[in-house]
C-alpha positions in Angstrom: 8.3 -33.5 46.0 11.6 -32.8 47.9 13.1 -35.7 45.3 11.8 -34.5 42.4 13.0 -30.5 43.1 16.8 -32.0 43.4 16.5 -34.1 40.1 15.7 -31.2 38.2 18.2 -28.9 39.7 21.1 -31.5 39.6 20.1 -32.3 36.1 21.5 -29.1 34.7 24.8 -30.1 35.5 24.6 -33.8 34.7 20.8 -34.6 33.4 22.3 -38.2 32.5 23.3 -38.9 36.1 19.8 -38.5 37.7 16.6 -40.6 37.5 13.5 -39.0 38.3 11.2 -41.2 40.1 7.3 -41.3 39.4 4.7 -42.6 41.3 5.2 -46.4 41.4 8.7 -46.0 39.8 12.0 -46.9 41.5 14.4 -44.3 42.4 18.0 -45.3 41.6 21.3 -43.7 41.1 23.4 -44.1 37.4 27.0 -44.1 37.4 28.6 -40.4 37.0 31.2 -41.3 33.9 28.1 -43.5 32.0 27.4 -42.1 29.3 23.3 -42.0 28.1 22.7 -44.7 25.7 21.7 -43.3 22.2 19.1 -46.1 21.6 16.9 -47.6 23.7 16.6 -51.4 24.4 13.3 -53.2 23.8 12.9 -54.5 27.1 12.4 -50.9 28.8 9.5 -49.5 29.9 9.1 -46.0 28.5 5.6 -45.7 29.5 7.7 -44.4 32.8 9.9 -41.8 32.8 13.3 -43.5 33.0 17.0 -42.8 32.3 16.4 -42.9 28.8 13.8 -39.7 28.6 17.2 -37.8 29.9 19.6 -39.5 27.9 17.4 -38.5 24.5 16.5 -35.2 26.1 19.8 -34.3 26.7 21.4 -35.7 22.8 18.3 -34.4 21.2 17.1 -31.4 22.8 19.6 -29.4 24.7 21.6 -28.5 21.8 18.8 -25.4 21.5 17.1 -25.1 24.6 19.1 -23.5 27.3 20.9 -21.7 24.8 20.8 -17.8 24.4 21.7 -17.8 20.8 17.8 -19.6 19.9 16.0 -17.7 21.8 12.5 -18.6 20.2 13.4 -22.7 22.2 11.9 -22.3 26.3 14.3 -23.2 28.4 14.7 -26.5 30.6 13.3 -24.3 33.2 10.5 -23.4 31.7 9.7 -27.0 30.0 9.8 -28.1 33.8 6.6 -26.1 34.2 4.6 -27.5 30.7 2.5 -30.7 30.7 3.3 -33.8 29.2 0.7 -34.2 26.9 1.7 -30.8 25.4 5.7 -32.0 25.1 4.4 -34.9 23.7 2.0 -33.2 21.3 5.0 -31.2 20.0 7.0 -33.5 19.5 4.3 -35.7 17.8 2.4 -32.9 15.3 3.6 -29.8 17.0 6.5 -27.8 15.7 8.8 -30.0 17.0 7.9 -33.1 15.3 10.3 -31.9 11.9 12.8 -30.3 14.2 13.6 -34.0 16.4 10.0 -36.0 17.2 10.1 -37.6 13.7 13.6 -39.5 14.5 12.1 -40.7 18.0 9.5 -43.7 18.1 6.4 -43.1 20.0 7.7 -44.7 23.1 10.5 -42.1 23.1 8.4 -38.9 22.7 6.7 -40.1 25.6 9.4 -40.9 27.6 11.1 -37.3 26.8 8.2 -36.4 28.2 7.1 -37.5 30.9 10.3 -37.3 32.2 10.9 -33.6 32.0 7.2 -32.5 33.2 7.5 -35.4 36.3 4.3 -36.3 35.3 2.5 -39.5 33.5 0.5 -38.5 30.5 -3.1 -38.0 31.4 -1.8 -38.4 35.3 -2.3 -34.8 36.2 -6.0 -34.5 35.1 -4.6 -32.7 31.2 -7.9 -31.8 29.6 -8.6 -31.1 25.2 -11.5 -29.7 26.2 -12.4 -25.3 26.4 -13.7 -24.0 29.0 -17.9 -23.5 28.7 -17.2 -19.9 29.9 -14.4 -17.6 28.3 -11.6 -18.1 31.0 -10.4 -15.2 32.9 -6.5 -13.3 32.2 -4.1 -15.7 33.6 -6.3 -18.0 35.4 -5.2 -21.6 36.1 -5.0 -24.5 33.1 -4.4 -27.7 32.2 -5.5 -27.4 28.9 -3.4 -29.0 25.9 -4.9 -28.7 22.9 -4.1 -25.6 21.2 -6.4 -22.1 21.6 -9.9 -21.4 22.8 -11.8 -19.1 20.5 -15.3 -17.2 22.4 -17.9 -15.4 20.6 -17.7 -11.7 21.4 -20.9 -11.1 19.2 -21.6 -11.8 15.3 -18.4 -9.8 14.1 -15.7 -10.6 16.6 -13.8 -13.4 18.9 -11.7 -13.5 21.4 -8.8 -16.6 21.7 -7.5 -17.7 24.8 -4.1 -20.2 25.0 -2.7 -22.3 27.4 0.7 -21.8 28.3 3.0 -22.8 31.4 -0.3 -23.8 33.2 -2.5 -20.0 33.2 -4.7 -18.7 30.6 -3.4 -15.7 28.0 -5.8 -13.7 25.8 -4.8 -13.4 22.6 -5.6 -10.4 20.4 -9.2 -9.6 19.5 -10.5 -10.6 15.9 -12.6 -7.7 14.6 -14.4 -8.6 11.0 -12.9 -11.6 8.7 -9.8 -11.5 7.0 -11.0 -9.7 4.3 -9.2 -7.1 1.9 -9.9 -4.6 -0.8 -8.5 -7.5 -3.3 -11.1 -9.7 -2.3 -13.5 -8.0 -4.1 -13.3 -7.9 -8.2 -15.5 -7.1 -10.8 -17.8 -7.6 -11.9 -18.8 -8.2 -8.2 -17.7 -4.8 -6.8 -20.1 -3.5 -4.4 -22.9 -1.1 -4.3 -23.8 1.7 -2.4 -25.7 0.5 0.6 -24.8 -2.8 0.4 -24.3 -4.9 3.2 -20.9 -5.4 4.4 -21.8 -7.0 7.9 -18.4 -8.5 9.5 -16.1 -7.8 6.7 -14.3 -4.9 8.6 -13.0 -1.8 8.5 -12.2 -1.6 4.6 -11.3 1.7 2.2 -11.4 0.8 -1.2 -11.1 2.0 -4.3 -11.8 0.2 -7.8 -11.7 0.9 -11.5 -14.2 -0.4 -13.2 -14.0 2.0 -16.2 -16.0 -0.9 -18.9 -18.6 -0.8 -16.5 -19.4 1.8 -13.3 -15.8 3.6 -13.9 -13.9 4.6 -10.5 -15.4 3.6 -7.6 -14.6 4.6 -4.1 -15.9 2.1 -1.5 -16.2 2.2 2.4 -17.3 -0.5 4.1 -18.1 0.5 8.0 -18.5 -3.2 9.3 -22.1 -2.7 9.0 -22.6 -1.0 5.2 -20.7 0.1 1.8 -20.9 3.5 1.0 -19.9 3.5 -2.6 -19.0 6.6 -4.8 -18.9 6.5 -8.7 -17.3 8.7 -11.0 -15.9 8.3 -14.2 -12.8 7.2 -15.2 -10.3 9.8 -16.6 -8.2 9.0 -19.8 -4.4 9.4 -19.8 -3.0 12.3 -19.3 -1.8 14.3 -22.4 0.3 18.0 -22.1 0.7 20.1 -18.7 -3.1 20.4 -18.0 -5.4 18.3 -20.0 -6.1 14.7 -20.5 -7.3 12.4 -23.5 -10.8 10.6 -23.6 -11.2 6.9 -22.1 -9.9 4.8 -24.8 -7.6 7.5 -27.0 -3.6 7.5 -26.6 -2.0 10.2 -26.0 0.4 11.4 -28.8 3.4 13.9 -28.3 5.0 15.5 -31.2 8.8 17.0 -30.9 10.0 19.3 -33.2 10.1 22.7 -32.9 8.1 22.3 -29.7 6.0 19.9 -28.7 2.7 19.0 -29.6 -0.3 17.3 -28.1 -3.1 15.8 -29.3 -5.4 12.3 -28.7 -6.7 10.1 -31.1 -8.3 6.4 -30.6 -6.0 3.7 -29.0 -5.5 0.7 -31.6 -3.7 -0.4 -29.4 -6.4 -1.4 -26.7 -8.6 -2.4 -29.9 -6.0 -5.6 -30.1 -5.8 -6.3 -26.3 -2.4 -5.1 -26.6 -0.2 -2.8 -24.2 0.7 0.7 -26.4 3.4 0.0 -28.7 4.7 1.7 -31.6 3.7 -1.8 -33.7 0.0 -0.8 -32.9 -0.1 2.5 -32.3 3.2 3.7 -34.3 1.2 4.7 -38.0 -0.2 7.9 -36.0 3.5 9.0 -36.4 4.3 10.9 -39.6 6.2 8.9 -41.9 9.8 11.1 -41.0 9.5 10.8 -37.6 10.3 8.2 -35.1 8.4 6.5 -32.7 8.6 5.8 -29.5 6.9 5.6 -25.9 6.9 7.1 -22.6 4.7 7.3 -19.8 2.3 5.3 -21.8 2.3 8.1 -24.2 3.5 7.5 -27.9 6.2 9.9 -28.6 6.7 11.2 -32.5 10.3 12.4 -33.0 11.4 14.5 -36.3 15.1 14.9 -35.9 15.0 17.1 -39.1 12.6 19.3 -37.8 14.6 20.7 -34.8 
């Protein structure tokens, strides 16, 4: 253990001049002013870490990690500390797999890493299996799989990840991922329907060819839906058209107000003065604002 603690701290300053040795592995010294080969021969071993895992580690990986200016990459320190299995899984499907592990054969991801944890993969006992029991706030792990999700009840988990050898909680899931614009209509809900595990939701709806404006709540447990109807568009300081007229303005000496049946909405088209424009007097102009169509008499002013 004494041998391996002076590898890793003399490798900061030199990481090609050191090789670490593993069980069964020989111990040797490189020359200082060698250089780490960028390719590694056939003939070598890689199931052991060797040489080479520090030669690729240092061309390939220490460009970023070590370095203050990507602070999202651990440093070497900290990569001391991780299993092989998850280095390896990394650079095999993980995140780092497009970043370097594609442009390594299989012998080399192995060798990167193995060589920087000082272990052999599936030497230190590295389980894919969770816990039976949710495991407790930073409890001890070996666990290189990815997360741990536990049943809290019906409505809820909790995740739990391995990372640097102990256990972190993640964030409890309340409910599914579920928004108000999951729900559409002619689906919208009901009043008293169930809304079991679907969250904490506010919602409100216009369903104005059908049940017009609905505010829903969903509790976790239940909607509680409230229907009213759904106001026209607004016409003049205080008043407002039926559902389905337009609005029309008249300027001249002042304005004018008044609604009369969207042609419009007849065509499936958005108000325009080519649908909706013959509600204008022949002398006045047409135009629209607000959603409004606005009669203009420049004459009449």
């Amino acid at each position: 253990m004494q041998r391996v603690a002076f590898v890793r701290g003399f490798m900061v300053v030199n990481v090609t001049s050191a090789l670490l040795a593993l069980p069964g592995a020989l111990f040797a010294q490189a020359p200082a002013q060698a250089p780490a080969p960028s390719v590694v021969p056939r003939n070598v071993d890689l199931n052991a870490a060797t040489e080479f895992g520090y030669g690729i580690f240092q061309q390939k990986c220490l460009n970023c990690h070590g370095k203050p200016e990507f602070e999202k990459a651990p440093p070497p320190a900290a990569l001391y500390q991780y299993t092989p299995e998850r280095i390896y899984e990394s650079l095999t499907t993980g995140p780092m797999a497009s970043v370097i592990g594609n442009q390594l054969s299989d012998a080399e991801r192995k060798a990167v890493a193995e060589t920087i944890t000082s272990q052999r993969i599936g030497a230190a006992g590295s389980s894919s299996q969770c816990p039976v029991e949710p495991p407790s706030q930073l409890a001890p792990c070996n666990f290189v799989v990815g997360q741990c999700n536990y049943a809290i009840d019906k409505c809820s988990s909790a995740s739990f990840e391995c990372l640097n050898g102990a256990w972190f909680q993640a964030p409890r899931v309340g409910g599914a991922s579920y928004d108000c614009a999951s729900f559409q209509a002619p689906n919208l809900p009901k009043d008293g329907d169930s809304c079991e595990c679907l969250g904490q939701l506010d919602c409100t709806f216009n369903d104005c060819a059908d049940r017009g404006q609905l505010h829903a709540i969903c509790d976790n447990a239940t909607w509680h839906v409230k229907e009213s109807a759904c106001a026209g568009p607004p016409c003049g300081p205080s008043s407002s058209c039926a559902l389905g007229d337009i609005c029309i303005v008249h300027v001249g000496f002042g304005p004018t107000f008044s609604c009369v049946p969207n042609e419009c909405a007849r065509l499936s088209k958005p108000v325009s003065c080519d649908c909706a424009g013959s509600a204008c007097a022949k002398s006045e102009g047409c135009s629209i604002d607000s959603g409004a169509l606005v009669c203009s008499c420049p004459t009449c002013i």
